[in-house]
C-alpha angles and dihedrals in degrees: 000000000000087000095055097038084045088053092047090054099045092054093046088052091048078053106061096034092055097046089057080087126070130236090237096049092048095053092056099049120125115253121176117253097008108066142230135287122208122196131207119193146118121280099248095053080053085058093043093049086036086054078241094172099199096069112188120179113234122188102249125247128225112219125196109237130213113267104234131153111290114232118192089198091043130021108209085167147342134256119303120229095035091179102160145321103008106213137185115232147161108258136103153296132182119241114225099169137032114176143156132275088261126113084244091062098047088050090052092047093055088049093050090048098048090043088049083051090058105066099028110041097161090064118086100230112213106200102190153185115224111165123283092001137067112219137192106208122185143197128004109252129174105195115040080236093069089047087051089055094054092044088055096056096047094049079049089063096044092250125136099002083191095054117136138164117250140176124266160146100273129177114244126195131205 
């Protein structure tokens, strides 16, 4: 009978200990090798997910987000100037990479892509996996004649000779 009763208390004590951390902080939590997730929502869907039983609505906030390299196989962080409604959309990018499925070409296409971040800061950078083929996608536009602008000016620099608009999914903000 003290084995069981000492069992019992050891799992309610894992319990509570346990429960001390969120659902939702637990879920974006770093772990090596497997990335990151990053949630964005208001405070009152994070109660409802967490079981929070006092829900009081709150007006959301819209927080500005560090600007990093965008990784389709892996999110270090989300897109910078998140400034309202983010939106999916057809529209275009310009393709300043196009590389093999190698290690060497992902390597390249994250250079290009940081490289790329350096003189156009302004600009979200999609560095991507396509099968068989590593890209490195950039800028949000929504008319091929803004894409044309920005071409221009990096041609202008000497930059991705290669360079060329495509079409593509963009995320458009309004």
């Amino acid at each position: 009978m003290k084995k069981y009763t000492f069992a019992t208390i050891f799992c309610l004590s894992a319990l509570t200990l346990n429960a001390q951390e969120t659902y939702t902080e637990k879920l974006q939590q770093v772990v090596e090798s497997a990335g990151r997730i990053i949630l964005h929502q208001e405070q009152t869907i994070t109660d409802l997910v967490n079981g929070a039983r006092n829900l009081v609505s709150k007006p959301s906030q819209k927080k500005q987000i560090d600007s990093t390299l965008h990784d389709s196989t892996q999110t270090n962080a989300t897109d910078s100037l998140l400034l309202g409604t983010k939106v999916r959309m057809n529209g275009y990018r310009i393709q300043v990479y196009f590389g093999d499925n190698s290690r060497q070409g992902k390597a390249e296409a994250r250079a290009a892509g940081l490289r790329f971040r350096n003189s156009f800061p302004e600009h979200s950078v999609y560095v991507s996996f396509i099968s068989p083929h590593w890209l490195c996608r950039v800028g949000d536009f929504r008319t091929r004649e803004e894409a044309r602008e920005v071409l221009r000016q990096i041609r202008e620099m000497g930059m991705f000779r290669e360079a060329v608009v495509v079409k593509s999914k963009i995320n458009a903000r309004f």
